[in-house]
Backbone as numpy.savetxt, mean C-alpha at the origin, in Angstrom:
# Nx Ny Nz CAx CAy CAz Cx Cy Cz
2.57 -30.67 26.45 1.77 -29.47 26.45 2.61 -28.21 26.45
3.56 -28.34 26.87 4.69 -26.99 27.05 5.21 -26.57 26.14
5.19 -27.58 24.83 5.41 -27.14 23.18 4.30 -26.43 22.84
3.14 -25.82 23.34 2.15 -25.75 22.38 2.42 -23.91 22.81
2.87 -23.95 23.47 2.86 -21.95 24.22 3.24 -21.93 23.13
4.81 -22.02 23.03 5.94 -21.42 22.44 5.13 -21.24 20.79
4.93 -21.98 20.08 3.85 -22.53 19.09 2.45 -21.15 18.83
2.14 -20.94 19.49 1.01 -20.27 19.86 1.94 -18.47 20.22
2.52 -18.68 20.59 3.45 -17.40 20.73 4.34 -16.86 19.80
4.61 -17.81 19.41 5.39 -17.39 17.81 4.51 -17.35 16.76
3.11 -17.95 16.65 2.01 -17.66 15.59 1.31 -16.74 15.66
1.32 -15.83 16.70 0.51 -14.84 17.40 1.94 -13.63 16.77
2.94 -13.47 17.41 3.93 -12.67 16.66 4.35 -12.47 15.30
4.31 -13.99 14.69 4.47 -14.03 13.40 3.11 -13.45 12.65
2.24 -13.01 13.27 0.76 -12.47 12.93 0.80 -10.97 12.42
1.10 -10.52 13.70 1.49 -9.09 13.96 2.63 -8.57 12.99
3.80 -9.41 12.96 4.58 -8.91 12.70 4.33 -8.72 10.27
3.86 -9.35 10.47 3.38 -9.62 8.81 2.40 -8.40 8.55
1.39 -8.69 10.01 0.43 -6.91 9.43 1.65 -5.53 9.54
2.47 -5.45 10.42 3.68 -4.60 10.33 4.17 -4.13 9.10
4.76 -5.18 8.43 5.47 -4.85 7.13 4.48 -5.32 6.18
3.42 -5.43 6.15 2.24 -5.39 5.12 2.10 -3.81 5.14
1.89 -3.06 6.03 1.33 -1.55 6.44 2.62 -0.63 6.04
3.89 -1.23 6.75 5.12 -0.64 5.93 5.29 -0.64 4.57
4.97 -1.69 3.85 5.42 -1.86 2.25 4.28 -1.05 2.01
2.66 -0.68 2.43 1.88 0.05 1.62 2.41 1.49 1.77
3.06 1.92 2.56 3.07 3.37 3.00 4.72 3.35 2.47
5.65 2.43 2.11 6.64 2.83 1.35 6.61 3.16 -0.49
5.75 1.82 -0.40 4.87 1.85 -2.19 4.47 3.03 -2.62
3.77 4.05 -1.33 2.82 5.42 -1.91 3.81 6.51 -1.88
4.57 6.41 -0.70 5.87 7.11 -1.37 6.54 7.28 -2.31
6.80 6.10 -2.57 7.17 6.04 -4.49 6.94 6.32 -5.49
4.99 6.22 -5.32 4.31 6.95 -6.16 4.11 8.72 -5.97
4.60 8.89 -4.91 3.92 10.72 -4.38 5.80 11.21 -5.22
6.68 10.67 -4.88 7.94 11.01 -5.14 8.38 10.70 -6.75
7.19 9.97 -7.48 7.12 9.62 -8.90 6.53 10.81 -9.67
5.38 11.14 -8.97 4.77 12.12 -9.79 5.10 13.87 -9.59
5.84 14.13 -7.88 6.72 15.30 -7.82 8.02 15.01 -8.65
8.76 14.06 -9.24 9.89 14.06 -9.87 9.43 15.05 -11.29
8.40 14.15 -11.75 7.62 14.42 -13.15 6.90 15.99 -12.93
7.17 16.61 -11.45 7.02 18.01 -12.12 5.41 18.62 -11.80
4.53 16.95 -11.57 2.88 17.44 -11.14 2.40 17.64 -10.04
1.72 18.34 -9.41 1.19 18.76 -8.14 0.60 16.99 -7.47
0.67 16.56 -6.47 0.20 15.32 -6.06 -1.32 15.34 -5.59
-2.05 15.21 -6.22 -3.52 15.43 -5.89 -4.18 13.57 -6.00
-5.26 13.44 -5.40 -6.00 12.26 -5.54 -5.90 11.53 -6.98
-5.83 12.74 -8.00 -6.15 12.16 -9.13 -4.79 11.39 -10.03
-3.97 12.42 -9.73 -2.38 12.03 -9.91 -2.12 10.84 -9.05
-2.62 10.13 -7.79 -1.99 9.39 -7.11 -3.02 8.04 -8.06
-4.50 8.38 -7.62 -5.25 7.03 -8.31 -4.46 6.95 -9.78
-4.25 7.69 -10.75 -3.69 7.57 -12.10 -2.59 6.91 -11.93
-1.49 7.04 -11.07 -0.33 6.51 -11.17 -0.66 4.88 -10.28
-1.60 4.64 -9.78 -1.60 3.35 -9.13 -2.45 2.59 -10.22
-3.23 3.32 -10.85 -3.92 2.30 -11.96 -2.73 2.09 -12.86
-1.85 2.47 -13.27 -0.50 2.50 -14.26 0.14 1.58 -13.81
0.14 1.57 -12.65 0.99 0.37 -11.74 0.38 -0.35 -11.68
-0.65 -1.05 -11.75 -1.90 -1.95 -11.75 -1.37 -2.72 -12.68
-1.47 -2.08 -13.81 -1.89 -2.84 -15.40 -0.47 -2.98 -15.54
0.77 -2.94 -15.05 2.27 -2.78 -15.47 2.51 -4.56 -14.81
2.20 -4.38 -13.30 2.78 -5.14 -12.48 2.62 -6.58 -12.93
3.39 -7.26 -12.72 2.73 -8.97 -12.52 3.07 -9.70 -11.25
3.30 -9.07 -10.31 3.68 -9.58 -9.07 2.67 -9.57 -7.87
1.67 -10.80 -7.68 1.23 -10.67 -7.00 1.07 -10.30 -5.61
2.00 -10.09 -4.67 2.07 -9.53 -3.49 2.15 -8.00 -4.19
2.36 -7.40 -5.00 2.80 -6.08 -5.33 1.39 -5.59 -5.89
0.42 -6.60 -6.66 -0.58 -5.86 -7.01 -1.74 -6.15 -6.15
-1.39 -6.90 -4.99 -2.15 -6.84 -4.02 -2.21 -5.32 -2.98
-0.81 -4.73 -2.62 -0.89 -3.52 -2.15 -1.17 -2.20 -3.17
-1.26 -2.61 -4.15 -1.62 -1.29 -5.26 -2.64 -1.15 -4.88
-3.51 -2.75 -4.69 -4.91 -2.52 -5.19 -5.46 -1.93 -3.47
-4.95 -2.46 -2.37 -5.04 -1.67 -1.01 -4.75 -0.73 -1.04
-3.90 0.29 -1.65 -3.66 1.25 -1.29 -4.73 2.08 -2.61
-5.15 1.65 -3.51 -6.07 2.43 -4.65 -7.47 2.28 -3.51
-7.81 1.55 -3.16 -8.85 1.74 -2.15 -8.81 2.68 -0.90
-7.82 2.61 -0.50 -7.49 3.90 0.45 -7.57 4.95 -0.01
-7.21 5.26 -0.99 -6.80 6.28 -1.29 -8.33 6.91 -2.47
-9.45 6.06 -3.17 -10.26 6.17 -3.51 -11.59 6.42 -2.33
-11.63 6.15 -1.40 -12.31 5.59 -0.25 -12.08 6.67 0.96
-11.42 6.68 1.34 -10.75 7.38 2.71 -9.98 8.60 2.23
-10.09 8.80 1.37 -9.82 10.92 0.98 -11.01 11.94 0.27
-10.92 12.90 0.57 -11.82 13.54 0.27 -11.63 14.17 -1.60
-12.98 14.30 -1.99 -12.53 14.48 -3.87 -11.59 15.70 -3.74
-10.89 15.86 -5.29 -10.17 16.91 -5.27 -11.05 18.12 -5.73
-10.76 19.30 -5.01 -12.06 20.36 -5.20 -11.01 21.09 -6.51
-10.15 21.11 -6.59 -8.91 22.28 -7.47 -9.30 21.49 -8.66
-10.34 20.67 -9.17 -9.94 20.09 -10.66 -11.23 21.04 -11.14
């Protein structure tokens, strides 16, 4: 029975620690994109960010990678307010 903690304690960490760098890789990914489209010179608005993640959408073939596009195009479609400046 004294195997089953350790077991249960490392599946419980190994839990956490995966939502960690799941939440890190989305918030390093959007960086990339906010620092993609200030390189290129355009103001970073909702519309510039959804445009450059649908680009990345249709580019990618890596499934862990177009799994956080598509989390972070929902965030970012979902949980911001429209752009009023268009």
């Amino acid at each position: 029975m004294q195997n089953a903690v350790p077991q249960t304690d490392q599946e419980i960490a190994d839990y956490f620690n995966t939502a960690a760098n799941t939440a890190a890789s989305e918030m390093e990914m959007l960086g990339l994109v906010v620092a993609e489209i200030l390189q290129a010179g355009k103001p970073v608005t909702n519309k510039a960010i959804i445009s450059k993640l649908i680009h990345r959408l249709e580019l990618e073939t890596d499934g862990v990678s177009l799994d956080i596009y598509r989390q972070l195009l929902e965030l970012v479609v979902h949980k911001t307010p429209d752009d009023l400046s268009v």
